[in-house]
C-alpha positions as CSV (number, residue, x, y, z in Angstrom):
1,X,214.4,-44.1,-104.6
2,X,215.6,-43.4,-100.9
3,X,217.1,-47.1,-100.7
4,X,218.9,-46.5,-104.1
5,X,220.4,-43.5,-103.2
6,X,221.5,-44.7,-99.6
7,X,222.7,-48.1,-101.5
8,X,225.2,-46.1,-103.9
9,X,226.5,-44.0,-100.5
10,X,227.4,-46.7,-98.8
11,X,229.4,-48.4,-101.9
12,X,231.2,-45.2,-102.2
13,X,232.1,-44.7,-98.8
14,X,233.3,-48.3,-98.3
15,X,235.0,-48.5,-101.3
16,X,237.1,-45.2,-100.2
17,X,237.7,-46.1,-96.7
18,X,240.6,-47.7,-95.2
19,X,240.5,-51.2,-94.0
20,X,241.9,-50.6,-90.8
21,X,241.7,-47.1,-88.3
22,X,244.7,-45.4,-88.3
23,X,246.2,-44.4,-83.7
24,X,243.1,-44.2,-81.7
25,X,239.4,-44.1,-83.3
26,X,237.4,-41.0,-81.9
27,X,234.6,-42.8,-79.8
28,X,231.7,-40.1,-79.1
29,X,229.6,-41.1,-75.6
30,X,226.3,-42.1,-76.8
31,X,223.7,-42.6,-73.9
32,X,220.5,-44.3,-75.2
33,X,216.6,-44.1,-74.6
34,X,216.1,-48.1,-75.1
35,X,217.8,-51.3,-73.9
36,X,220.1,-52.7,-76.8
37,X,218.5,-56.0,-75.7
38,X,214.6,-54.8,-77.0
39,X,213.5,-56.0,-79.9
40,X,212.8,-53.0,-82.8
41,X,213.1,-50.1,-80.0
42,X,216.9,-50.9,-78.6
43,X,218.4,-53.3,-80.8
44,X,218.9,-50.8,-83.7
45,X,221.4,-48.7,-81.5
46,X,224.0,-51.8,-81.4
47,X,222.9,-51.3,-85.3
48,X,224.1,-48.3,-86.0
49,X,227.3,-48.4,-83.7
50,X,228.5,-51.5,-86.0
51,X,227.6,-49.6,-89.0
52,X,229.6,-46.3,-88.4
53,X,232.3,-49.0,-87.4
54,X,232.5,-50.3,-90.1
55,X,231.9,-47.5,-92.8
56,X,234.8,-45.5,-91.1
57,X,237.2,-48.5,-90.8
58,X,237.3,-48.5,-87.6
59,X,238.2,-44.8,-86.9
60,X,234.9,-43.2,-85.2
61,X,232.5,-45.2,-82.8
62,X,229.4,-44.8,-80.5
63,X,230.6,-45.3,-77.2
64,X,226.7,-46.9,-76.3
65,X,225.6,-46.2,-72.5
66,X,222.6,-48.6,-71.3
67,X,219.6,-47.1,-69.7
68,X,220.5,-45.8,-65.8
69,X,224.2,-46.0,-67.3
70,X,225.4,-43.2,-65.4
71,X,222.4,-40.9,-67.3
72,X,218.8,-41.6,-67.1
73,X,216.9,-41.5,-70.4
74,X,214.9,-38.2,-69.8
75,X,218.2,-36.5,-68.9
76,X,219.6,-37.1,-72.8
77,X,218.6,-34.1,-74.4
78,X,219.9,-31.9,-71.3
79,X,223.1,-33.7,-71.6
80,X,224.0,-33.6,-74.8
81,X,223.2,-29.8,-75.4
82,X,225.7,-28.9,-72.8
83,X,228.7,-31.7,-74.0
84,X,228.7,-33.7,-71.0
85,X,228.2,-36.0,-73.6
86,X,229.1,-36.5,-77.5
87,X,225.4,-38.0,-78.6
88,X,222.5,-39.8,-77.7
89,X,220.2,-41.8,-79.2
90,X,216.3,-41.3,-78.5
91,X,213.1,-40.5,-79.3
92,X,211.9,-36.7,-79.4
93,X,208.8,-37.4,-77.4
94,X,210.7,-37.7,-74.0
95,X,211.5,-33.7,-74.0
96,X,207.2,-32.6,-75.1
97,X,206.9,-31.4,-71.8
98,X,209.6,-28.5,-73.2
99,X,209.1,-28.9,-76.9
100,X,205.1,-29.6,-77.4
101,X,206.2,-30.2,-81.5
102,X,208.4,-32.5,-80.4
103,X,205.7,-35.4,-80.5
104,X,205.1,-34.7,-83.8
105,X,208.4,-36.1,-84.6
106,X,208.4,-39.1,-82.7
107,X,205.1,-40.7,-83.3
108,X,201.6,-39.0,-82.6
109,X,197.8,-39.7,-83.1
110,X,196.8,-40.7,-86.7
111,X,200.2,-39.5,-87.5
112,X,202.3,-40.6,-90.7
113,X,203.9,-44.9,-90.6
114,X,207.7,-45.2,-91.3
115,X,207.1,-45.0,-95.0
116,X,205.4,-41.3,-94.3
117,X,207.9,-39.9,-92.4
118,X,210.7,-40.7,-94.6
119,X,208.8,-39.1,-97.4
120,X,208.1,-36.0,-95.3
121,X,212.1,-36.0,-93.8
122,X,213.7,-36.2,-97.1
123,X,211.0,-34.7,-99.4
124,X,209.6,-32.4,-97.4
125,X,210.3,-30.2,-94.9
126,X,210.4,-32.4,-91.9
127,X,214.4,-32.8,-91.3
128,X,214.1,-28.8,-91.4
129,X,211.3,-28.1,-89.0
130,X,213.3,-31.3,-87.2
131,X,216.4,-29.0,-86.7
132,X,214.3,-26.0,-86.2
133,X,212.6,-27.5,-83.1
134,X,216.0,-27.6,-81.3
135,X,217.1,-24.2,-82.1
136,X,213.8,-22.6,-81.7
137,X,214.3,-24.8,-78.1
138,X,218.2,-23.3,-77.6
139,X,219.6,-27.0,-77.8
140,X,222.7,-27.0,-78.8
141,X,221.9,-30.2,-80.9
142,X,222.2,-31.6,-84.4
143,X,219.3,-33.8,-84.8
144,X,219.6,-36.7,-87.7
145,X,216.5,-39.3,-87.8
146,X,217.9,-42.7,-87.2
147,X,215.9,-45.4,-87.0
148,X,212.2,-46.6,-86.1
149,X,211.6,-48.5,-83.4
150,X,208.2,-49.9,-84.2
151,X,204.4,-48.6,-84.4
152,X,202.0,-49.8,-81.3
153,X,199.3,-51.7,-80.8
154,X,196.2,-49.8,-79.1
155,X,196.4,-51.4,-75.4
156,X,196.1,-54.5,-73.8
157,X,192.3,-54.9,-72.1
158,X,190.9,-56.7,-69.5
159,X,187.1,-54.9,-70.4
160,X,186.2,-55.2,-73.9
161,X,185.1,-51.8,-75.4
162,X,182.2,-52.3,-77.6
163,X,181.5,-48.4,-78.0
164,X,182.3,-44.9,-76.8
165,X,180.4,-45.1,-73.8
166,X,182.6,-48.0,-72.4
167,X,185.4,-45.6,-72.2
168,X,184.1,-43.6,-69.3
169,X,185.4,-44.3,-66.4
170,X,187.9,-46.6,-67.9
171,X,191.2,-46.9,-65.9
172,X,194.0,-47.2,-68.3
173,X,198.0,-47.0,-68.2
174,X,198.5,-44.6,-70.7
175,X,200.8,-41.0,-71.1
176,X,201.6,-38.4,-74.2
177,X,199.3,-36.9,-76.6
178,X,197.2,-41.1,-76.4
179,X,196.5,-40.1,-72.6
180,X,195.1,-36.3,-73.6
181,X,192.7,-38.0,-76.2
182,X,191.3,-41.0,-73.5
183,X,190.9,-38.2,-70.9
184,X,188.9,-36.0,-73.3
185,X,186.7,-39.4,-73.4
186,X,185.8,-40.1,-70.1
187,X,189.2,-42.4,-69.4
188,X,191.1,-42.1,-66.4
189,X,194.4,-42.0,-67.3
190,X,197.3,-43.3,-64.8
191,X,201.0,-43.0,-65.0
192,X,202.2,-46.8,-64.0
193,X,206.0,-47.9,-64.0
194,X,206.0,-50.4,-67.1
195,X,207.8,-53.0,-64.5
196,X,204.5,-52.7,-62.4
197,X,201.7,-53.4,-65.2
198,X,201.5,-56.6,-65.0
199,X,201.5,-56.5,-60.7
200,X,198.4,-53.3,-61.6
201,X,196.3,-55.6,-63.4
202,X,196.5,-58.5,-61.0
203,X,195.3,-56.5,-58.4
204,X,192.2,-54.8,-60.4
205,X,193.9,-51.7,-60.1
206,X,193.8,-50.9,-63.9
207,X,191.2,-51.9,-66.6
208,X,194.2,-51.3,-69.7
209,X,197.3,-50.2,-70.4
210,X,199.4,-49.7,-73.4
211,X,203.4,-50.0,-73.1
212,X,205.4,-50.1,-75.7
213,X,205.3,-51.8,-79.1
214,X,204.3,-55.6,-79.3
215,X,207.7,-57.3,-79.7
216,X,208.4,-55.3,-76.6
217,X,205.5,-56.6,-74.9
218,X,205.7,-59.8,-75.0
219,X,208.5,-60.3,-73.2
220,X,207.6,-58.1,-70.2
221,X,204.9,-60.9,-70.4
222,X,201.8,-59.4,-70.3
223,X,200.5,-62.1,-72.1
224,X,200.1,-64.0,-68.7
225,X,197.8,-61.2,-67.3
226,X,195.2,-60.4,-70.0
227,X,194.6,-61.5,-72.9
228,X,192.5,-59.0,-75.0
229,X,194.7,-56.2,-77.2
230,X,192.7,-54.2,-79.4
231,X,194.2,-52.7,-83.0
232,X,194.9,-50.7,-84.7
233,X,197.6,-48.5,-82.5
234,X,195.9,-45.0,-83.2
235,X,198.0,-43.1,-80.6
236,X,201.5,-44.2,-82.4
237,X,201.3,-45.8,-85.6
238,X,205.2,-45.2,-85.7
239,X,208.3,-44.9,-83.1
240,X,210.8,-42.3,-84.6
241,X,214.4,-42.8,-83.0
242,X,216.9,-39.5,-83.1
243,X,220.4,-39.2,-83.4
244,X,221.2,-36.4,-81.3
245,X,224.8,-34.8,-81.2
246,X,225.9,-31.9,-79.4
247,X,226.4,-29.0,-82.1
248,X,230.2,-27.9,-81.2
249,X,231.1,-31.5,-81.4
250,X,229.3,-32.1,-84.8
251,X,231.3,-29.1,-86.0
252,X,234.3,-30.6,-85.2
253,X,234.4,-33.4,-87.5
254,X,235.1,-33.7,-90.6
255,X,233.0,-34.1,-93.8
256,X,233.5,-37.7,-94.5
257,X,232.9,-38.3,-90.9
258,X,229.5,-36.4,-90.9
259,X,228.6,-38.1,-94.1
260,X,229.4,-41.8,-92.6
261,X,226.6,-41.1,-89.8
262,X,224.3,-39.7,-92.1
263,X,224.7,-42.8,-94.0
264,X,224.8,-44.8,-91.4
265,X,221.0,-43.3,-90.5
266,X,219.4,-43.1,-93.4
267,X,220.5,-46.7,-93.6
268,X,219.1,-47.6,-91.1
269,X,216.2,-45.5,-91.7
270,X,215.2,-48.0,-94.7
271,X,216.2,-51.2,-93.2
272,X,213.9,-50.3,-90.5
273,X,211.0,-49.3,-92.2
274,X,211.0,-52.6,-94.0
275,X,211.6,-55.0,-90.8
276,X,209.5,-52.9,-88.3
277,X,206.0,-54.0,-89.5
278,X,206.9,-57.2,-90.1
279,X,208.7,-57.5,-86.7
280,X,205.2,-56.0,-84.7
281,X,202.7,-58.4,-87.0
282,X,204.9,-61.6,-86.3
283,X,204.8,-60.4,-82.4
284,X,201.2,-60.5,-82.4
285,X,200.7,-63.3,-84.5
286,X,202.7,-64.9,-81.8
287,X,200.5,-63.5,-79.3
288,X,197.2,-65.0,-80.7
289,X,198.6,-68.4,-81.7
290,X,200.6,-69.5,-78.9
291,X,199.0,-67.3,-76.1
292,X,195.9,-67.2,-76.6
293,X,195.8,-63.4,-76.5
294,X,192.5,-61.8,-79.0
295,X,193.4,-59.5,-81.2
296,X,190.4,-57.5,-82.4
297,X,189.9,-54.8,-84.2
298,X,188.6,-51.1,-82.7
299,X,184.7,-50.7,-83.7
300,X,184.4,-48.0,-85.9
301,X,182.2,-45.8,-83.7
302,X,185.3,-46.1,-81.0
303,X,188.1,-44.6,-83.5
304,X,186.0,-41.9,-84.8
305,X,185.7,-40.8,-81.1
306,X,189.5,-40.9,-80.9
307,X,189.9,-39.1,-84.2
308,X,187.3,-36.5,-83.4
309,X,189.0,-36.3,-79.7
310,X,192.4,-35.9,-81.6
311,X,191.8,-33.1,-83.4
312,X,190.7,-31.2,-80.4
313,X,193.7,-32.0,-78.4
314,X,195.7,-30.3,-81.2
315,X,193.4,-27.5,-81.7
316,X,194.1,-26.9,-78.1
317,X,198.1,-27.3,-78.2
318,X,198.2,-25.5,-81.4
319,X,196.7,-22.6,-80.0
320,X,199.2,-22.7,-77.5
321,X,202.2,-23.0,-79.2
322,X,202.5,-21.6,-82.3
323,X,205.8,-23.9,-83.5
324,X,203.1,-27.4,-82.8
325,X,200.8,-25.6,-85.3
326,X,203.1,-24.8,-88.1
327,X,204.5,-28.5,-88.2
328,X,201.2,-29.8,-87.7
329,X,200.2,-27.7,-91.1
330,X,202.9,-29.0,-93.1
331,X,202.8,-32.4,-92.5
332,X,199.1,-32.2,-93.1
333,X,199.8,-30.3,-96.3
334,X,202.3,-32.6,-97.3
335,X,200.2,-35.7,-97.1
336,X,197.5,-34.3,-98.4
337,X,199.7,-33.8,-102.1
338,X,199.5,-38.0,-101.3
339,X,203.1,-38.0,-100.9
340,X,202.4,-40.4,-98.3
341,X,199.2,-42.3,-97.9
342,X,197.7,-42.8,-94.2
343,X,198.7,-45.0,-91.7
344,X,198.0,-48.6,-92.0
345,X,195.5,-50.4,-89.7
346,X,197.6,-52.6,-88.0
347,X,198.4,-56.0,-89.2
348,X,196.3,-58.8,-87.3
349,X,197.0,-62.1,-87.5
């Protein structure tokens, strides 16, 4: 239905647009969270930028700024909602710390895959409660869900966890709403540059870590340093990338140039959620067959404890903040009129 809809928009927009821009195109600053050159968490922002290039014939582009470009990627939000810059693109989960919903759009424990979210953004109320977190917040922000980067795998080992018990004590590389969930079960949790993993674990210093998705890992190379990743990725079945731009400048265009970004995300929207799973399951397919790496399944008795640890963590961040609680609600209700089915177990090869 989604990709039907979003096929006939694009038709009509090309079909009415101009071949070439007429004086100047307006280029809106667009820092980004991810590298253009990761697979599945960066490359969809060189995506998008050709996209709106194209749809608008060459009269509106994303003028893309690399990681450390001037602005660091927690500093996006903050910049955008005061028009020091025209967008950015990101993933809500960088700004929890402010906005404890936030991680509820962005990927969460046992949350929805790709498939769910899209169902809950355009059939539900999620691109509602999306925009509400911002205002509620006092960003000056229109939010538009753009992409996904990619659901995780649950961590790369060097101890094999055959129960709950092999959890305590456990020192892992984790953050977010995964890390809350470990500590509740014994874990110690440890905030470690991704650069310095590998350098962590060849010095005994860490017992696991997860990073980012498994296309990303493998070229930080991790593959080298252990070789023991355990599925599926509980903590972030899915990566939700945001298009933010800064409300007075969103204003300011006009409607066909607010429809060609929309477009241009929900586009991307769909050709993601077809290509990420593929793109993770081929990664660790990749990983097993020419590295060597085990991919094994989490024992039963290990997820339940994660579940069971889950729903505490909320409990205890809906309680205080009211906002987490009432998101947390409707996605639940809406997946529960089977809408959207759970999340997947992660592909193994």
């Amino acid at each position: 239905m989604y990709a039907k809809a979003v096929a006939v928009s694009l038709a009509l927009l090309l079909a009415a647009l101009p071949m070439k821009a007429l004086g100047e195109p307006l280029r809106l600053v667009t820092p980004i969270v991810y590298g253009t050159h990761l697979p599945g968490l960066g490359e969809p922002a060189t995506r998008l930028a050709k996209l709106i290039k194209q749809l608008s014939g060459g009269s509106l582009e994303l003028d893309l700024k690399q990681p450390g470009d001037g602005i660091q990627p927690q500093e996006i939000l903050d910049k955008v909602s005061s028009g020091s810059v025209d967008a950015g693109l990101a993933t809500a989960s960088f700004w929890a710390a402010r906005l404890p919903a936030a991680v509820l759009f962005s990927g969460f424990p046992f949350g929805p895959d790709a498939k769910g979210y899209v169902d809950w953004f355009f059939a539900g109320n999620g691109a509602k409660l999306y925009q509400e977190l911002y205002d509620q917040g006092h960003f000056k922000v229109h939010v538009i869900p753009c992409a996904f980067g990619g659901g995780e795998a649950g961590g790369w080992f060097a101890k094999e966890v055959h129960g709950p018990a092999d959890l305590v004590g456990l020192r892992m590389r984790i953050f977010g709403p995964g890390a809350q969930v470990m500590a509740r079960l014994g874990v110690v949790t440890l905030l470690v540059p991704g650069g310095r993993v590998p350098e962590w674990f060849d010095k005994h210093e860490i017992d696991a870590a997860e990073l980012l998705t498994p296309a990303v890992d493998q070229r930080q190379g991790l593959q080298a340093k252990v070789k023991l990743i355990y599925v599926p990725g509980w903590h972030q079945p899915e990566t939700v990338l945001e298009l933010l731009i800064n409300k007075d400048r969103w204003s300011a265009l006009d409607d066909r140039q607010q429809a060609i970004i929309e477009t241009a995300c929900k586009a991307l929207l769909l050709t993601t959620m077809v290509e990420s799973p593929r793109l993770e399951a081929d990664a660790l397919a990749g990983l097993a067959g020419k590295d060597g790496v085990r991919i094994e399944p989490w024992p039963d008795d290990v997820l339940a404890a994660f579940r069971g640890s889950w729903d505490a963590v909320a409990k205890e961040e809906g309680d205080r903040d009211a906002f987490f609680q009432a998101v947390l609600d409707d996605l639940a209700s809406f997946r529960a009129k089977g809408a959207s089915p759970s999340p997947p177990q992660a592909a193994a090869p």
